[in-house]
TIDREN-775980 format. One record per residue: x, y, z of N, C-alpha, C, CB in turn. Coordinates in Angstrom, 1 decimal. Glycine has a CB too. Example, Ala and Ser with C-alpha at 12.3 -4.5 7.8 and 13.67 -1.06 7.14 Angstrom:
<pts>
       nX       nY       nZ      caX      caY      caZ       cX       cY       cZ      cbX      cbY      cbZ
     13.2     -5.7      7.8     12.3     -4.5      7.8     13.2     -3.3      7.8     11.3     -4.5      9.0
     12.8     -2.2      7.1     13.7     -1.1      7.1     12.9      0.0      7.9     14.1     -0.6      5.7
</pts>
This chain:
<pts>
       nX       nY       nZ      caX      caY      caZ       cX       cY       cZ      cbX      cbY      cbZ
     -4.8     -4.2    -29.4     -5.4     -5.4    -29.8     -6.6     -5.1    -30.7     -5.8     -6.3    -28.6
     -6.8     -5.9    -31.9     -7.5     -5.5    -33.2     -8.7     -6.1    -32.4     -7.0     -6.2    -34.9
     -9.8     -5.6    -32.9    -10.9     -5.9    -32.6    -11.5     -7.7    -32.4    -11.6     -5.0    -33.6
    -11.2     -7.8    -33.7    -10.9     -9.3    -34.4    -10.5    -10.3    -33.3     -9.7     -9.3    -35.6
     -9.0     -9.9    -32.8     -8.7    -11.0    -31.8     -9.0    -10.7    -30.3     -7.3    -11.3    -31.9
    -10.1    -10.1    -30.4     -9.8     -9.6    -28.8    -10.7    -11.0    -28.5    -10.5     -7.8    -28.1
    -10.0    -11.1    -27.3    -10.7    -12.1    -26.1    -11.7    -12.1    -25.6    -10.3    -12.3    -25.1
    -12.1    -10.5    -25.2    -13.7    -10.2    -24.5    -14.7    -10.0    -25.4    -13.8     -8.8    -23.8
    -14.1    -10.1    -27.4    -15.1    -10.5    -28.1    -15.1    -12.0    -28.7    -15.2     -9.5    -29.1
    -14.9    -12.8    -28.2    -15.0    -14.4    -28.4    -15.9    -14.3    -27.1    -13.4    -15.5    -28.4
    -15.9    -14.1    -25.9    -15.9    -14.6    -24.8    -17.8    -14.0    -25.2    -14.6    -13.8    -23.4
    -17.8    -12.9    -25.2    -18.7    -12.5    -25.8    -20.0    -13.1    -26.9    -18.0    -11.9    -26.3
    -19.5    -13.1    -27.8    -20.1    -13.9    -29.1    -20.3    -15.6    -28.7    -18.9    -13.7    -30.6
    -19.6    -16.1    -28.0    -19.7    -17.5    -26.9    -19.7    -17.8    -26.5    -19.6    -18.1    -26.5
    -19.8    -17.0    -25.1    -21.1    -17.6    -23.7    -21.8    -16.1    -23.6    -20.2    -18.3    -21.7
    -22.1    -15.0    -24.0    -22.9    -13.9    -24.0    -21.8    -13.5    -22.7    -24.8    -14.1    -23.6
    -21.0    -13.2    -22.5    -20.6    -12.3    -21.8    -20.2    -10.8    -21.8    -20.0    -12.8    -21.6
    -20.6    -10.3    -21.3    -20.6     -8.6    -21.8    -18.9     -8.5    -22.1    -21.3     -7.1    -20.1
    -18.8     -7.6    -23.2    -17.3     -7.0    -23.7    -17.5     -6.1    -23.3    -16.8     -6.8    -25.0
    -16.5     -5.4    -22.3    -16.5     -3.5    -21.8    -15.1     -3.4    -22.0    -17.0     -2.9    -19.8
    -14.5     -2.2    -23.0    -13.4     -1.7    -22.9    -13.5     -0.4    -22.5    -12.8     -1.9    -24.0
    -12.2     -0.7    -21.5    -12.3      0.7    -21.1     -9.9      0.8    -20.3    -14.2      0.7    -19.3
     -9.7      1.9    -19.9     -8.5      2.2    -20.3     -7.8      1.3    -18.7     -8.4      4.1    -20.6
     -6.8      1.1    -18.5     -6.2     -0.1    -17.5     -6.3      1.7    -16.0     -3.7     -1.1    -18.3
     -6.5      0.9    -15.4     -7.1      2.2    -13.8     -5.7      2.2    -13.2     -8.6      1.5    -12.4
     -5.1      3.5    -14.0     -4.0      4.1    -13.7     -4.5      5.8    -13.6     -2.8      3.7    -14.9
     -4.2      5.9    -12.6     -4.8      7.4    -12.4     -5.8      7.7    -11.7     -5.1      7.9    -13.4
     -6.0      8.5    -11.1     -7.9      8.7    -10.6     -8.8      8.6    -11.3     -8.4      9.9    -10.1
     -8.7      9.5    -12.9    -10.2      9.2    -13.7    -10.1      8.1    -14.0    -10.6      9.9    -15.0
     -8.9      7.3    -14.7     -9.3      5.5    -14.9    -10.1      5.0    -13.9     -8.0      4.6    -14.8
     -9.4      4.9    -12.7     -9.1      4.1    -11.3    -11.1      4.4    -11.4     -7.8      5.1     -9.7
    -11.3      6.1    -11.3    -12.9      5.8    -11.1    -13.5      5.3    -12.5    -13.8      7.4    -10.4
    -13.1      5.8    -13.2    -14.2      4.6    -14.0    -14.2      2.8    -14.1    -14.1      5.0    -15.6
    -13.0      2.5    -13.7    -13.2      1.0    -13.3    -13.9      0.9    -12.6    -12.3      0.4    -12.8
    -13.6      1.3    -11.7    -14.4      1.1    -10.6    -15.8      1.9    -10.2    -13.6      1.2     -9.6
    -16.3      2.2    -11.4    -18.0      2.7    -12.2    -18.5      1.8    -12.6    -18.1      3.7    -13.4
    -17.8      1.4    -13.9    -18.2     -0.2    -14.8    -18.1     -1.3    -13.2    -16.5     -0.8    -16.5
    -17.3     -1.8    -12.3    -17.4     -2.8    -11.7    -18.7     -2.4    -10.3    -15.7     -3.3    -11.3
    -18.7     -1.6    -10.3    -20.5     -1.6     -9.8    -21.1     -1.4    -10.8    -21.1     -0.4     -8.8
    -21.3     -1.3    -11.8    -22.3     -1.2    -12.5    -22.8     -2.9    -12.6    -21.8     -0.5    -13.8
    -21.7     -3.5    -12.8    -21.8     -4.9    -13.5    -22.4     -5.5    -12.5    -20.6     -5.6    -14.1
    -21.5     -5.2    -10.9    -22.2     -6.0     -9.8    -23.6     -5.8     -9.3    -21.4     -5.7     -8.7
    -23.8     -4.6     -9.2    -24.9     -3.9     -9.1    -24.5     -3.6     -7.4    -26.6     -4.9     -9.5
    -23.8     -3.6     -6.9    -23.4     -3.1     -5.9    -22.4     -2.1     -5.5    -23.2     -3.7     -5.4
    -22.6     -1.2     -5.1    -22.3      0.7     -4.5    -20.6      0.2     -4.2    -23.7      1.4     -2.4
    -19.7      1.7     -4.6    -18.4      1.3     -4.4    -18.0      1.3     -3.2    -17.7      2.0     -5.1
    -17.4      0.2     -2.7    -17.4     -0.1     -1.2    -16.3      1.2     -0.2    -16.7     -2.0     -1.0
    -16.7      1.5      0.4    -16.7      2.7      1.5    -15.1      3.0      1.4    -17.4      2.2      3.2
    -14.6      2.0      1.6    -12.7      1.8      2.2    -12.4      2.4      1.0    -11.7     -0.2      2.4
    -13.1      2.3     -0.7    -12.2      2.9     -1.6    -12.9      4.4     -2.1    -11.9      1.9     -2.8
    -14.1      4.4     -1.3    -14.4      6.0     -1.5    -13.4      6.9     -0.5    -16.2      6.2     -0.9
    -12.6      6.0      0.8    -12.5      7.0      1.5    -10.4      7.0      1.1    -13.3      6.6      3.3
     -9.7      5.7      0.5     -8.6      6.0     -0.3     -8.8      6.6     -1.0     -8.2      5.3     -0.8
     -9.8      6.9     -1.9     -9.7      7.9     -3.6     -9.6      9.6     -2.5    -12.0      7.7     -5.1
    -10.2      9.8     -1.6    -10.3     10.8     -1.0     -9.0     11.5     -0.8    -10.8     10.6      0.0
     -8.0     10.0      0.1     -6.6     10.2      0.7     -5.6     10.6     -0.6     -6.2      8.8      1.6
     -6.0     10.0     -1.5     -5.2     10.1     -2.6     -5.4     11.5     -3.1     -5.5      9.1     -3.6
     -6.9     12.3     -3.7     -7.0     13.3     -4.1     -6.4     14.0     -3.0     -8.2     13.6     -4.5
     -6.5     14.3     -2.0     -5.7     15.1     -1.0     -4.2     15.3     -0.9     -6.0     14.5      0.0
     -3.6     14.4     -1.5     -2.1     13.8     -1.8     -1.3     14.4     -2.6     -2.1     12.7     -2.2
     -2.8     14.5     -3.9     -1.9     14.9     -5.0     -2.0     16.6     -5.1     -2.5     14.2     -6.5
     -3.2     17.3     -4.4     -2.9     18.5     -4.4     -1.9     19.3     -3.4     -3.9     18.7     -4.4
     -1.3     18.6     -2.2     -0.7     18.5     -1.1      0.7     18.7     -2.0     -0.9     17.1     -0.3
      0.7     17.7     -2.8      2.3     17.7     -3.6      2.2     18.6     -5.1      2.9     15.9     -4.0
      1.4     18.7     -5.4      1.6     19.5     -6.4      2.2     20.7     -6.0      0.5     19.6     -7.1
      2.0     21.7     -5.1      3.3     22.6     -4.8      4.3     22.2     -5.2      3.7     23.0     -3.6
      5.0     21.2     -4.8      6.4     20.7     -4.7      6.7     20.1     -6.2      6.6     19.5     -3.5
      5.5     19.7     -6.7      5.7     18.5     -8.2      5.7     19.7     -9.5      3.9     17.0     -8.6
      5.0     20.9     -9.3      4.9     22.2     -9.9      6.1     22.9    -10.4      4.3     23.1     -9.1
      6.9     23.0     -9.2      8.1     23.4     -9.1      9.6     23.5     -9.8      8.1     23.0     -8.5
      9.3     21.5    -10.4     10.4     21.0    -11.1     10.6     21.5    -12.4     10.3     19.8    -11.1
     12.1     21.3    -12.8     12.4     21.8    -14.3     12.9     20.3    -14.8     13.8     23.3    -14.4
     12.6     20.5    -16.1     13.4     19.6    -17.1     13.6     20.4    -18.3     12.6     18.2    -17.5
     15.0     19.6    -18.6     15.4     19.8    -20.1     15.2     18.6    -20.7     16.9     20.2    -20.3
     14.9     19.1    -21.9     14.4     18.2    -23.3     15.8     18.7    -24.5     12.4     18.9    -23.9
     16.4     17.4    -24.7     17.3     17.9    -25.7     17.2     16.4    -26.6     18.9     18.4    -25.0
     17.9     16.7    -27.8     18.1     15.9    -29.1     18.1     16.2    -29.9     17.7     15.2    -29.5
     17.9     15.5    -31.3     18.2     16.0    -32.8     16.6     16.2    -33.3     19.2     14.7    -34.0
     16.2     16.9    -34.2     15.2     17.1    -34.8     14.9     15.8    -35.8     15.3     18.5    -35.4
     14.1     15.5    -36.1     13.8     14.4    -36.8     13.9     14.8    -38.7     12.2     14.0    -36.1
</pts>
């Protein structure tokens, strides 16, 4: 989305509402920077239940990475 039509810059420029872009919280570094900016904005500390999911999750993914390491793929097609 062009700068021009974005919504969070009308919303912005027309009732002062802060514009923050930042990338959709898919992943752990997204996931924590959303949820950086949304305490920031609140002014309140990220609530405990998801300090202690982000934990379960980092634990998860190094748990399976043995197993996710492992895999092969082929890549085939025409050259462009």
């Amino acid at each position: 989305v062009s700068e021009k039509s974005s919504v969070g810059l009308y919303l912005e420029e027309n009732y002062e509402v802060e514009n923050i872009r930042i990338n959709m919280p898919v992943g752990l570094r997204d996931t924590d920077k959303f949820l950086e900016v949304l305490s920031q904005i609140s002014g309140n500390e990220i609530p405990e239940k998801y300090v202690k999911e982000r934990g379960r999750y980092l634990d998860a993914m190094i748990d399976s990475h043995k197993y996710n390491a492992e895999g092969r793929a082929a890549i085939f097609g025409e050259p462009d």
